[in-house]
C-alpha positions as CSV (number, residue, x, y, z in Angstrom):
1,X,0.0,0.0,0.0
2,X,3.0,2.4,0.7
3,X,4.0,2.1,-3.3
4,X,0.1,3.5,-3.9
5,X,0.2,6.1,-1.1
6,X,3.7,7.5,-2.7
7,X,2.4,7.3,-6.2
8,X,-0.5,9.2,-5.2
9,X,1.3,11.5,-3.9
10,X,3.6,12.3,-6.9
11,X,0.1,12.9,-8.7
12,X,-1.5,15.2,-6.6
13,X,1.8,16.5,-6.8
14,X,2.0,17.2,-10.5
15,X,-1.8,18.5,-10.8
16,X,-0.9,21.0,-8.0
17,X,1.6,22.5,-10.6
18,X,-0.6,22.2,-13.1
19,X,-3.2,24.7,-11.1
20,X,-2.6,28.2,-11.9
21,X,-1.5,30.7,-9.6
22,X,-3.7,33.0,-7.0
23,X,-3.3,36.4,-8.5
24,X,-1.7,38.9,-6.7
25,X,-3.0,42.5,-5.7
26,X,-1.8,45.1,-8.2
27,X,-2.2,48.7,-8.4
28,X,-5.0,49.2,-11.2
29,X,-4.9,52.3,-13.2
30,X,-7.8,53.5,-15.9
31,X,-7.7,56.1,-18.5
32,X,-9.5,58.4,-16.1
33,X,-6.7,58.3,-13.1
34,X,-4.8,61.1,-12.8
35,X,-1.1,60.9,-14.8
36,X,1.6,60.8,-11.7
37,X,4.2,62.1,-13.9
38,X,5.5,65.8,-13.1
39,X,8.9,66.0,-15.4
40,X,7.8,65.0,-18.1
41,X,9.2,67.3,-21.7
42,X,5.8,67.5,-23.2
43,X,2.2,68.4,-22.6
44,X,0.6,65.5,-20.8
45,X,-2.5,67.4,-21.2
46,X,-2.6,66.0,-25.4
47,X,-2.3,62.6,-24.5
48,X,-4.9,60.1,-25.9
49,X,-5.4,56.7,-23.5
50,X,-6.5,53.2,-24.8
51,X,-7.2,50.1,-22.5
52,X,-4.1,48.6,-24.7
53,X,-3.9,45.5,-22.4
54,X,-6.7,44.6,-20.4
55,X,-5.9,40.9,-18.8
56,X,-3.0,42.8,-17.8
57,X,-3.9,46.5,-16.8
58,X,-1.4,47.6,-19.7
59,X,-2.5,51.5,-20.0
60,X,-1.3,53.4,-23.3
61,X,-1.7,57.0,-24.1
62,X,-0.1,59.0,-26.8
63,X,-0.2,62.3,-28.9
64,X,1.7,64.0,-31.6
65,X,2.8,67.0,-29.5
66,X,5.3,68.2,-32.1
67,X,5.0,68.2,-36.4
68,X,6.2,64.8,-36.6
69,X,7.0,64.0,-33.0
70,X,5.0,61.0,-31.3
71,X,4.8,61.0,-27.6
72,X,3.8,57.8,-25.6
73,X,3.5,57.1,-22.2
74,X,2.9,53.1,-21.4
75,X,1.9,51.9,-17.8
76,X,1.7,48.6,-16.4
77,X,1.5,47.1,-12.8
78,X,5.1,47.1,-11.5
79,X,5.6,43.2,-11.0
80,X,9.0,42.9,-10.6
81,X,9.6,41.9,-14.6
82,X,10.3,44.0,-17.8
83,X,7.4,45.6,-19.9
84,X,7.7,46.0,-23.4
85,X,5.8,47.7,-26.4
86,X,7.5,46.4,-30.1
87,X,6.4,48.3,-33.7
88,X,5.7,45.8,-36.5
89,X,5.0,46.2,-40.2
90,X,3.0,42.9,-40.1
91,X,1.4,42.0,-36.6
92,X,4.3,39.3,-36.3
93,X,6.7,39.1,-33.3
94,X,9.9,38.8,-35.6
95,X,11.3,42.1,-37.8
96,X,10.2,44.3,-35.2
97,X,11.6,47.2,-33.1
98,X,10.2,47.4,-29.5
99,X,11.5,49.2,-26.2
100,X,11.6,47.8,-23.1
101,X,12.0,49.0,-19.8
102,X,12.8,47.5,-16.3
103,X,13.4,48.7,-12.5
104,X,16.6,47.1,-11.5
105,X,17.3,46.5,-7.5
106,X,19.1,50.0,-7.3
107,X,15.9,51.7,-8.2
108,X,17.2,53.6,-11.6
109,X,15.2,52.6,-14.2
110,X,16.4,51.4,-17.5
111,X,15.0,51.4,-21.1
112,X,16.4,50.0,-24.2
113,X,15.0,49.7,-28.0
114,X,15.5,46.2,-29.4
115,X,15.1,44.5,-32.6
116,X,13.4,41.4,-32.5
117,X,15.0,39.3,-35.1
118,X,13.7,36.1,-34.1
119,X,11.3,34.4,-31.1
120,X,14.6,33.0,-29.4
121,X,16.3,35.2,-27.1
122,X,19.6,35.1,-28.7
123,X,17.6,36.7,-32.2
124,X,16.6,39.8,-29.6
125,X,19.5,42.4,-30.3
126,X,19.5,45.1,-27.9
127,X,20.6,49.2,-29.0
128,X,19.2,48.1,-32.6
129,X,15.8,48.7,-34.6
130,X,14.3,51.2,-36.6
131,X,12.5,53.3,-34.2
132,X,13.8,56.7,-34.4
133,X,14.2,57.3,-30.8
134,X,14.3,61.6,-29.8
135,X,17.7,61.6,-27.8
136,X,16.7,62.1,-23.8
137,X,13.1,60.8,-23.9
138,X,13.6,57.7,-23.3
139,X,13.1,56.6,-19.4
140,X,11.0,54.7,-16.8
141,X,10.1,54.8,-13.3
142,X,8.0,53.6,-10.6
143,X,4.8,55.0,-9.2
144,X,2.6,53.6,-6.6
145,X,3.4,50.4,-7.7
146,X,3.2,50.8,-11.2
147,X,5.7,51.6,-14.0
148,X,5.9,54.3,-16.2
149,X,7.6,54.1,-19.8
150,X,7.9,56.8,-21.8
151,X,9.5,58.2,-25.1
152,X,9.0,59.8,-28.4
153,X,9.1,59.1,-31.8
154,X,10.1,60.7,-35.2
155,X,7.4,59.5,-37.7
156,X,5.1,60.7,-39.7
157,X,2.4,58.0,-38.6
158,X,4.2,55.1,-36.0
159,X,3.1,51.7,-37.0
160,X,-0.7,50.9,-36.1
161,X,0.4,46.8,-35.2
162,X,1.7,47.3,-31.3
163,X,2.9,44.4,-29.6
164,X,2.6,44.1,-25.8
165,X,4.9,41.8,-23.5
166,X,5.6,41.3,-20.0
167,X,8.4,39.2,-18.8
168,X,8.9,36.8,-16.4
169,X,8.7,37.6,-12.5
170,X,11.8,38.0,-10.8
171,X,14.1,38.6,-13.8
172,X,15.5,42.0,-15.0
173,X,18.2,42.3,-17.9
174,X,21.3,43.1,-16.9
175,X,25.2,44.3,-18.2
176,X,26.6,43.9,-20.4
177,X,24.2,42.1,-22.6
178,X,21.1,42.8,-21.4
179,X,19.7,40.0,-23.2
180,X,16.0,39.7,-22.7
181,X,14.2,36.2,-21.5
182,X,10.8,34.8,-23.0
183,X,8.3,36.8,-21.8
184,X,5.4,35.4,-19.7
185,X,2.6,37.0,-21.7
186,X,2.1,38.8,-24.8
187,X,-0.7,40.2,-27.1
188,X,-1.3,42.1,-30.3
189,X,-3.1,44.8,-31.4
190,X,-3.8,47.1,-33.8
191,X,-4.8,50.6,-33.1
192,X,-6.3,53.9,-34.7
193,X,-4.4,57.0,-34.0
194,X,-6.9,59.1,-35.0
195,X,-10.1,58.1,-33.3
196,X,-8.2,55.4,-30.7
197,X,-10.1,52.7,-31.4
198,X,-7.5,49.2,-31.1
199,X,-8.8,45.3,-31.4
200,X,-6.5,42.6,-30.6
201,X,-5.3,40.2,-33.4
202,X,-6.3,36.7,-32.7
203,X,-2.9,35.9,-34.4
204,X,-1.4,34.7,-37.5
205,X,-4.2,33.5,-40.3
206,X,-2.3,29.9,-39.8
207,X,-2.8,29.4,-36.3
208,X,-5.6,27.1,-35.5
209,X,-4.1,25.0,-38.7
210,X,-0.7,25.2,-36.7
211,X,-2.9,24.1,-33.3
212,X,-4.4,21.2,-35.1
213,X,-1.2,19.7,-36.7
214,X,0.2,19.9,-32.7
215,X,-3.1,18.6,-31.4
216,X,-3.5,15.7,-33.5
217,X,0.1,14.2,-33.2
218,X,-0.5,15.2,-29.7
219,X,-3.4,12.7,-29.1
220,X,-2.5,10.0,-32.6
221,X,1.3,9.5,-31.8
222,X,1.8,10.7,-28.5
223,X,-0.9,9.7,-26.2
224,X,-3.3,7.0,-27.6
225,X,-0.4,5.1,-29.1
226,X,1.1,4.9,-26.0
227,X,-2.4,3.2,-23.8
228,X,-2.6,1.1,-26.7
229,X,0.7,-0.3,-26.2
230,X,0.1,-0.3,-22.7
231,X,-3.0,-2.3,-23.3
232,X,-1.5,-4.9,-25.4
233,X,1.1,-5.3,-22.5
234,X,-0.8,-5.5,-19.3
235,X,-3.9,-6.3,-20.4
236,X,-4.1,-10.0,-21.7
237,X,-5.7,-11.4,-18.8
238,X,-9.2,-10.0,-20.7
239,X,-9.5,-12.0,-23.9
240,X,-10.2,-11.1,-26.3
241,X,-11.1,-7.6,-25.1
242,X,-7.7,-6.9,-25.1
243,X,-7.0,-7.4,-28.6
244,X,-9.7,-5.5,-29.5
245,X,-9.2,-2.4,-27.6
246,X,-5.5,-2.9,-28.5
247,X,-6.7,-2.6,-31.9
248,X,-9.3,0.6,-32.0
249,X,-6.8,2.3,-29.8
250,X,-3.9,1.9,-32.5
251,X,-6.3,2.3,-35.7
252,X,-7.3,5.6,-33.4
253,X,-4.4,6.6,-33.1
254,X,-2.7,6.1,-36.5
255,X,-5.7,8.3,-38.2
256,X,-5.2,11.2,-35.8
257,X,-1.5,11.3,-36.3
258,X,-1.8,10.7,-40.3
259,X,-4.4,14.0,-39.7
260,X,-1.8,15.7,-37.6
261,X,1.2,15.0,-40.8
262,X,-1.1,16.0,-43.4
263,X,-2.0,19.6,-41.7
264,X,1.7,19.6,-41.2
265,X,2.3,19.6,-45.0
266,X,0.0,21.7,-45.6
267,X,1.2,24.1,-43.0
268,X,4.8,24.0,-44.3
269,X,3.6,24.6,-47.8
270,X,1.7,28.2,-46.7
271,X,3.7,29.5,-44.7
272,X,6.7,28.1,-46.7
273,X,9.0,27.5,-43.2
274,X,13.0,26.6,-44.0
275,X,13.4,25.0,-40.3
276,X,11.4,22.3,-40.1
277,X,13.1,19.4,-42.3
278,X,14.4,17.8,-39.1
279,X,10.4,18.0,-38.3
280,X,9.6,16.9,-41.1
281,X,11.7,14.1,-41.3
282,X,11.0,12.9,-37.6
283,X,7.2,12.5,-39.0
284,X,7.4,10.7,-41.5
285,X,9.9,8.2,-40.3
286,X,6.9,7.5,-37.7
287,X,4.8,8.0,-40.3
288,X,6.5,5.0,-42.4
289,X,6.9,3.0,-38.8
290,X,3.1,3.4,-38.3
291,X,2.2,2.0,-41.7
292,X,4.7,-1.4,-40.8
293,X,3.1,-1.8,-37.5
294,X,-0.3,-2.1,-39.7
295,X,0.9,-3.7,-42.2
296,X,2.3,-6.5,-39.8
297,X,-1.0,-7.4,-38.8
298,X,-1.8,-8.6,-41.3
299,X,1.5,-10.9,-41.9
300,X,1.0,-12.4,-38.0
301,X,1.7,-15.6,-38.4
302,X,-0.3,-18.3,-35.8
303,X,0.9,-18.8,-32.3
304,X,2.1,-22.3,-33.1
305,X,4.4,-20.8,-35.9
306,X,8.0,-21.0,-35.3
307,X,8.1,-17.7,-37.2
308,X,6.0,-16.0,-34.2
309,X,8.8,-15.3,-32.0
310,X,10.2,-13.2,-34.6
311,X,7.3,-11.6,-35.6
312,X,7.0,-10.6,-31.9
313,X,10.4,-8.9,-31.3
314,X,9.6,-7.0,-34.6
315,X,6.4,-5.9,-33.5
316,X,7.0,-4.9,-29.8
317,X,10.7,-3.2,-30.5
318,X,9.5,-1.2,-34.1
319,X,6.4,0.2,-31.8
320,X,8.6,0.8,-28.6
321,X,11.3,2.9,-30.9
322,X,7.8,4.4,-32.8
323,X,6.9,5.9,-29.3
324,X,10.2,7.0,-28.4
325,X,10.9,9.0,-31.3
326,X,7.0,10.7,-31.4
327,X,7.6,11.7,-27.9
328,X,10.7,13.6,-28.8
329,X,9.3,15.3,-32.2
330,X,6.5,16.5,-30.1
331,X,8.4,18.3,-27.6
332,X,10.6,19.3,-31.0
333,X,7.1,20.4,-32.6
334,X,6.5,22.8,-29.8
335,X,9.7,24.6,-29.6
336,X,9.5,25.1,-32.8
337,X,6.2,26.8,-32.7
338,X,7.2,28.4,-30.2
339,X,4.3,27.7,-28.2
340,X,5.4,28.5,-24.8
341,X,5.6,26.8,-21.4
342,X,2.2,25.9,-21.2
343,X,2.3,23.6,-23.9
344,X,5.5,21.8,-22.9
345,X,4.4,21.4,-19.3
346,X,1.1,19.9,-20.3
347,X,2.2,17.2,-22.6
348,X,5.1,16.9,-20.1
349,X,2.5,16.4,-17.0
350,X,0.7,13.4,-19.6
351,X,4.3,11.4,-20.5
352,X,4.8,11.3,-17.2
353,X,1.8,10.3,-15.8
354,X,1.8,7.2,-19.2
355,X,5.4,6.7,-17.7
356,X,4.3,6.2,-14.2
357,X,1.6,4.2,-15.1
358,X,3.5,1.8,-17.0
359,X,6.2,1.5,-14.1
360,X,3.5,0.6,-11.7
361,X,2.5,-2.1,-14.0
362,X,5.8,-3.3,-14.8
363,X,6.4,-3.8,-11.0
364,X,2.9,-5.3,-10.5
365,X,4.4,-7.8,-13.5
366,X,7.8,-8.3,-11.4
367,X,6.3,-9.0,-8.3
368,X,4.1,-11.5,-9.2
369,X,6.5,-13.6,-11.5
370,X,9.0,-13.5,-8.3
371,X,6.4,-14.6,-6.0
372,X,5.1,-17.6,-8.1
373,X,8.4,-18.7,-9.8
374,X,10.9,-18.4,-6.9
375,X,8.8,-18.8,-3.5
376,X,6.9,-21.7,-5.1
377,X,3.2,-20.8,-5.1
378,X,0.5,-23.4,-5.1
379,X,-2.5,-23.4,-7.5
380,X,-4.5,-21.6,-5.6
381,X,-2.7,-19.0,-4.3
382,X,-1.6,-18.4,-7.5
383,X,-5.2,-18.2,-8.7
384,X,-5.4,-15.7,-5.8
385,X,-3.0,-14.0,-7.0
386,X,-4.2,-13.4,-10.4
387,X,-7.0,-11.7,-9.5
388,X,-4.9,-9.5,-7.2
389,X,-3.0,-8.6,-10.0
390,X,-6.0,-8.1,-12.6
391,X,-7.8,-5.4,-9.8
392,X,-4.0,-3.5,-9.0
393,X,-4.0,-3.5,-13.1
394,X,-7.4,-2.0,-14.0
395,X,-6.4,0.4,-10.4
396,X,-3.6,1.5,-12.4
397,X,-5.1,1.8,-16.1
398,X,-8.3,3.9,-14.4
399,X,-6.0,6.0,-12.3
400,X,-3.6,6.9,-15.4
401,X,-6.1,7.3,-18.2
402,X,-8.2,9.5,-15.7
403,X,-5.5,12.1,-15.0
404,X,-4.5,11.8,-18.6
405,X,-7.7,13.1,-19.6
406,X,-8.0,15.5,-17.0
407,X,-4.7,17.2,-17.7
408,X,-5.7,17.3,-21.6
409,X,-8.7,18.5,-21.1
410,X,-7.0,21.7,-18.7
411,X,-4.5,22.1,-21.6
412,X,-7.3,22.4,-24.0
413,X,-9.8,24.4,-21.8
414,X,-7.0,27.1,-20.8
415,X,-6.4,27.5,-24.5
416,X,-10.1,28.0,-25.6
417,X,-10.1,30.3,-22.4
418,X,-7.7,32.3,-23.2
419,X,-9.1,32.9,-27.1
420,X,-12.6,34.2,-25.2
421,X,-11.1,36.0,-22.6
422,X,-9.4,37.8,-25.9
423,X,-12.9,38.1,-27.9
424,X,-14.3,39.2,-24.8
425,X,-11.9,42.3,-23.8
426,X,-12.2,43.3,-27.7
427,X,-15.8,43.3,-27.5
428,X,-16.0,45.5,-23.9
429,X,-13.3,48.0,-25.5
430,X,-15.3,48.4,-28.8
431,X,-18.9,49.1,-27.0
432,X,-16.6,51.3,-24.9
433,X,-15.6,53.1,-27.4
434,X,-18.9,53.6,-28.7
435,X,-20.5,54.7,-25.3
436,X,-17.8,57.6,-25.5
437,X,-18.4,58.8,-29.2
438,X,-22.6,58.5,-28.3
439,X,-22.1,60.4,-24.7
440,X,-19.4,63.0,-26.8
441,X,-22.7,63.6,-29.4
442,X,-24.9,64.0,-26.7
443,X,-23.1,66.5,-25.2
444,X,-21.8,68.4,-28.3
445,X,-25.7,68.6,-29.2
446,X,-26.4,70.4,-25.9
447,X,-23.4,72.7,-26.3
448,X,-24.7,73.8,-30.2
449,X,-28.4,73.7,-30.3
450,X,-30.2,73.6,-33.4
451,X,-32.1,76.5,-35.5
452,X,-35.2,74.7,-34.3
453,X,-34.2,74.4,-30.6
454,X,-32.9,78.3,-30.8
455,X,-36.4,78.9,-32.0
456,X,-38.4,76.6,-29.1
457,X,-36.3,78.2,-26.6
458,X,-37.2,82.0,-27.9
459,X,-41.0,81.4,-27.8
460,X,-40.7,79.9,-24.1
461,X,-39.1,83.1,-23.4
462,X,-41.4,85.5,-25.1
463,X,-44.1,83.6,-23.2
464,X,-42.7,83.8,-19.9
465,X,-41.9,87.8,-20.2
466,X,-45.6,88.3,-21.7
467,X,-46.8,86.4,-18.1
């Protein structure tokens, strides 16, 4: 019982870190808060403010105070991590110039421009970009727990696609590279200088094809592949229910994953990617692996045949390197996409809860062949024994599929979140937006009556003076 009490443990263990966070208090700030900022070298009084951030209280407001001079003021809840604001041409992350600021432990603030030349941090160059910086503007401080970034610009018209990022907690840049780490969070928006209207791009026109290649080699290669295996191993005992499940679960598995490799192709062939032939080559060797595994089923010879044996170390070793190398092209999938922590750490969380699994079971396997071969069991107790070992078996398959699911169905439900959460904030700033152009009508139209009003508001005169 102690081996189920520690396992149990490690579980709870790993969905605890799965949970996210309590949030922490921060000071909030809303385009209707008073600007704490005294030295500042223009008129703060020009300033236009857009909700540019909402998840994360990101407050922008800007102005061309001079012919061709931009002035921008970003705030953002001072959580001990650098804020950023990047420029782009296109909406996308690399080719653009963005400045970023940070409060180091002395308390002098820092701010640098950088040119994002590609999503790894080595690719982020710091003192280089485009962005025509006006010499002395540049700086950042904090206020009442909040930080203030600000600077000007030499443009005509700055680029409307703003990118937003916050880095992770506890780390600042520092000398002499002052190389930046991934950020936490980011977002992307687009934004009218005119009117100040801004929606948030839902990102690239590929992404939910680049979500359903990784999803469906997820689940194909990577996770039912696995149980199956994991079925035909441990599971014998039910015949022929094994067989069969053995069998859907591989046939399953196979169709998601060819699914996953032909999105892939598709994928490479829009967006016309020049690092992904490693990828590429990965997938289909599994690819080709996947077709011999089903293509030996039908060359199984009987159990009688002298050819079995072979048949068998072919069959179990092709599938055990199948798994090995989809496990790794998975993880290589998702740095490659870039697709953050939460997307290693899930499928991370599911591998090891397969992995656990399947040592349980192996140990279930070991203790029962030392018990019956080496202490001499009799028929009985070997019967007993059986059944002991069929229950701890369909204990373990329950308990790993269930937390499988579970921690699949968080990855999958924290993604979906976070695309509604994103809908949702550019659907409150919109009707915000239009509240303030309906109230500013309203009260222009009481400020400049009409002809007719002039004349309604003449005769109620001439009839109170005649009274």
């Amino acid at each position: 019982m102690s081996l189920y009490f520690s396992v149990s443990f490690i579980f709870f263990g790993l969905i605890s870190l799965q949970l996210p966070p309590l949030s922490t208090q921060e000071a909030t700030e809303t385009c209707s808060s008073t600007l704490p900022l005294n030295d500042l070298t223009f008129d703060s009084t020009l300033l236009q403010c857009v909700q540019a951030w909402t998840p994360q209280n990101y407050i922008l407001r800007y102005a061309k105070t001079v012919e061709n001079t931009w002035s921008f003021i970003l705030s953002a809840p001072d959580a001990n991590a650098y804020i950023g604001i990047g420029f782009s041409t296109n909406g996308q992350m690399t080719g653009a110039s963005a400045i970023v600021g940070w409060i180091p432990t002395d308390g002098k603030g820092q701010a640098k421009q950088y040119l994002l030349g590609g999503k790894s941090p080595g690719e982020v160059k710091p003192d280089q970009g485009d962005l025509k910086i006006v010499n002395g503007s540049l700086k950042i401080e904090s206020v009442s727990s909040r930080l203030y970034m600000s600077f000007q610009l030499t443009a005509e018209l700055p680029r409307q696609s703003l990118l937003y990022a916050m880095g992770p907690a506890g780390f600042i840049p520092s000398s002499p590279g002052f190389t930046l780490r991934e950020h936490r969070d980011m977002t992307t928006t687009t934004i009218n200088y005119n009117t100040g209207s801004q929606s948030v791009v839902k990102g690239s026109p590929h992404s939910k094809l680049r979500k359903t290649h990784g999803l469906m080699n997820m689940f194909g290669w990577g996770i039912l592949i696995i149980i199956g295996a994991l079925v035909a191993r441990h599971m014998k005992q039910w015949k022929p229910t094994w067989f069969y499940a053995h069998i859907a679960l591989q046939t399953t598995g196979f169709l998601l994953g060819l699914t996953g490799i032909i999105c892939g192709l598709v994928l490479e062939n829009r967006t016309e990617a020049n690092n992904v032939s490693k990828h590429k080559g990965l997938g289909i060797t599994i690819f080709v692996m996947g077709i011999l595994q089903v293509l030996a089923l039908l060359a199984r010879p009987d159990k009688d045949s002298k050819y079995r044996k072979y048949w068998n170390w072919y069959h179990h070793n092709v599938g055990r390197v199948m798994i090995i190398l989809a496990i790794s092209n998975i993880f290589y999938g998702i740095h490659l996409a870039d697709a953050g922590s939460s997307w290693n750490g899930g499928y991370g969380f599911v591998v090891a809860v397969l992995a656990l699994a399947a040592i349980g079971l192996e140990c279930d396997v070991l203790n029962i062949y030392l018990t019956n071969y080496l202490n001499g069991e009799t028929i009985e107790r070997e019967g007993r024994k059986k059944k002991k070992m069929l229950r701890t078996r369909l204990l373990w398959f329950t308990l790993g599929f269930s937390v499988t699911g579970a921690s699949v169905a968080h990855l999958v439900w924290r993604d979906l979140y976070a695309e509604r959460f994103a809908i949702s904030s550019d659907m409150k700033e919109k009707f915000g937006a239009l509240e303030s152009r309906v109230s500013g009508l309203e009260s222009a139209g009481h400020e400049n009556p009409s002809p007719a009003q002039h004349k309604s508001i003449s005769h109620q005169q001439r009839n109170l003076l005649s009274i």
